[in-house]
N, C-alpha and C positions, 0 to 999 in steps of 0.2 A: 561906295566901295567899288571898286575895279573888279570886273570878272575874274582875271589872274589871283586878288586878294583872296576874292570867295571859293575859288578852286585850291587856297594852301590850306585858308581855315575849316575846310570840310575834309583834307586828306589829314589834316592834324586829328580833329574830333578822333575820325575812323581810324586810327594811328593807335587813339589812344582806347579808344570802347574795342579793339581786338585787342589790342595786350591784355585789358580786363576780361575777356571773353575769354582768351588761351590759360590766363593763370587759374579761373574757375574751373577749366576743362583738366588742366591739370593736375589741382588739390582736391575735385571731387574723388575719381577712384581711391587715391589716400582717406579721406575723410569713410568712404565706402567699407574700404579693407579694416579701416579702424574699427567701426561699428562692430563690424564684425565678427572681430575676435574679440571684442568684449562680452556679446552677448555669447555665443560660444566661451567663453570662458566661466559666465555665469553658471550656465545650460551644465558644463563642465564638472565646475564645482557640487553643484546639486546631486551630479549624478551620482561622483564618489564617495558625500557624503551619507548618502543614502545607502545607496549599494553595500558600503565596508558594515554594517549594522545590520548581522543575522537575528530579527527581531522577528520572525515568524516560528511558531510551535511545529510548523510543519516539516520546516530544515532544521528547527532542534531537533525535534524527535520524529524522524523520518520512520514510516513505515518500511521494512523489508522482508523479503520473502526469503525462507531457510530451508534446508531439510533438518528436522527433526526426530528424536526416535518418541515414538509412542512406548511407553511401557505399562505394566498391570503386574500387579506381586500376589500373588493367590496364595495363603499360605496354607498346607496339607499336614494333617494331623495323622501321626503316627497309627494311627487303627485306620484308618479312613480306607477305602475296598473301591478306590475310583473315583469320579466326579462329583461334585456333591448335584444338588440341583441351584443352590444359590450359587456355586460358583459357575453353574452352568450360564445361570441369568447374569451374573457380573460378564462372565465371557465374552456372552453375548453383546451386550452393550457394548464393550468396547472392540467390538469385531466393527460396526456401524458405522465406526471412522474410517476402516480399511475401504482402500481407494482399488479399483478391483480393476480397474482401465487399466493406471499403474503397474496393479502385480509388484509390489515389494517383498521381498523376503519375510516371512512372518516367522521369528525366533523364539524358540521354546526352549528355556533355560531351566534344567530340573535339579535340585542338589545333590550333590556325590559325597557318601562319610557319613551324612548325618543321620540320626535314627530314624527318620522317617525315610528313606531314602527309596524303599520297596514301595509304600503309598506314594511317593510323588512319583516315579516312574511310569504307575498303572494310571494317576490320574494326570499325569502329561500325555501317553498314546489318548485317552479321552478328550483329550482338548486340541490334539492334530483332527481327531474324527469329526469332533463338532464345527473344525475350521473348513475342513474339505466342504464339508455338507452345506457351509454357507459360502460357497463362492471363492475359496483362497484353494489355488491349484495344490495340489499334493508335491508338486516339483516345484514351490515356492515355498515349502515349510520347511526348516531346518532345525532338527534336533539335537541339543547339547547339551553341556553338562557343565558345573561349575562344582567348587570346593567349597562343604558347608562344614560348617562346628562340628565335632563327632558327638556331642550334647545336644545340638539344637532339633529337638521333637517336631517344630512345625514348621522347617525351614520353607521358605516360599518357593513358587515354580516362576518365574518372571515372563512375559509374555511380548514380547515388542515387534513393533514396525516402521522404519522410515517413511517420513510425511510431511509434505511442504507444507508450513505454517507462515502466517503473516504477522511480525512482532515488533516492538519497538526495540530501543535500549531499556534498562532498567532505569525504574522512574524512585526518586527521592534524592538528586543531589541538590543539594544546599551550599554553593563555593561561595556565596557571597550573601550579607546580610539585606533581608527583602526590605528593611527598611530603607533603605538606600533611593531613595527615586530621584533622583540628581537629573540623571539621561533620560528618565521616565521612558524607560525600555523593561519588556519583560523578565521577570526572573527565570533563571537556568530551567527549575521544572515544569513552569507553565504551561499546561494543555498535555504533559506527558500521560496522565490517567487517561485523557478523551481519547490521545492514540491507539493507546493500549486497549481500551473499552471496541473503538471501531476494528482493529484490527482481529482482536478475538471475535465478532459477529460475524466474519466473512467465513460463508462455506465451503469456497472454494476460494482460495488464494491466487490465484491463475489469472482471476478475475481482475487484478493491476497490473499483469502485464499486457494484456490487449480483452476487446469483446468479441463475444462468442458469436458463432456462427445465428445469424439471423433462422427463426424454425418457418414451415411452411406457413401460409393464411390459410385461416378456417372461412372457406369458399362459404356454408353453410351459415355460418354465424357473423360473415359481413353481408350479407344477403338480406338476414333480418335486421341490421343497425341500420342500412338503407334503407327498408322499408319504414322504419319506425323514425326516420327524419322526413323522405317525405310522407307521412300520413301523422308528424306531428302538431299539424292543426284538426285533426279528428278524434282527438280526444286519448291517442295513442301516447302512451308514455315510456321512457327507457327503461322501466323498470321489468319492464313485460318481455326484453332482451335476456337471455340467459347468456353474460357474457363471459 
């Protein structure tokens, strides 16, 4: 074969292994973009699916924080000459809840008309006194009065105060029958008592919207934890820590 032959037949080959080179180069990014939106499209689907299915107890029955009125009904018997001492001790207790940082209006509702009306009067100024004496300022008591039966002998004195509570919604609906497990997803009430249980234990409600201020370190009593890790190969045990 002639030099000239071998110099067509090698521009031919390379003629043709670059056209095959450019059209791969070409149909890869296609082939690339493809992949691509399929699994994004998968990724896609999963998400919605998922997402659109409020199947947690926590966004059914979300805890929230309210203000609420405290009340207490003391009811005061027509002879009665003032406070008794057990409605002293009931008073008391429900003073316990009163938030004193707060200062809420603490409202003393006494009946007007009814026969007892002169005993619950005497024993409402008794239960302003008992409030002052525990901590609720005197220019935070407010004394009123309501309209009672002109029969009822032992209309009650009502006691309240505004108080941020932490509660659910009201648990027992039923819209659908639990037999139903088709979508094997929760029923409407599920976990609505556990809310309700968690949320009555909190003492202070405050405590979901952020954390408290970190309190000083007891200088004294990290002193001794130190001591009683290194001098734990001596026979030294943590219980000897008063923590």
């Amino acid at each position: 074969m002639s030099s000239q032959s071998t110099l067509e037949a090698r521009d031919s080959i390379a003629a043709r292994c670059g056209g095959r080179s450019r059209t791969t180069l070409a149909v890869a990014p296609v082939l690339a973009a493809l992949a691509i939106s399929l699994l994004s499209g998968c990724a896609n689907r999963d998400s919605v699916t998922v997402g659109a299915i409020p199947d947690d107890y926590r966004t059914n029955h979300p805890i929230v924080i309210s203000e609420k009125n405290e009340t207490l009904d003391l009811p005061v018997a027509a002879s009665a000459r003032g406070m008794t001492q057990s409605q002293r001790a009931t008073l008391l207790g429900f003073l316990d809840g009163y938030d004193k940082g707060a200062a809420p209006t603490l409202t003393i509702l006494t009946p007007s008309g009814s026969a007892n009306e002169v005993a619950a009067a005497a024993a409402a100024r008794d239960f302003s006194r008992l409030a002052t004496r525990n901590g609720v300022h005197s220019s935070r008591i407010a004394m009123l009065s309501y309209q009672a039966d002109p029969n009822e002998v032992s209309a009650p004195i009502r006691v309240s105060y505004a108080k941020l509570r932490a509660h659910t919604d009201k648990c027992g609906r039923w819209p659908d029958d639990i037999a139903d497990t088709t979508e094997n997803r929760h029923y409407a009430n599920f976990g609505c008592a556990y809310q309700n249980n968690l949320a009555a234990q909190l003492a202070n409600p405050a405590d979901l919207l952020g954390p408290r201020k970190q309190s000083s370190i007891d200088a004294a009593n990290r002193s001794r934890v130190i001591g009683v890790y290194r001098n734990s190969g001596n026979g030294v045990t943590a219980g000897e820590v008063n923590y």
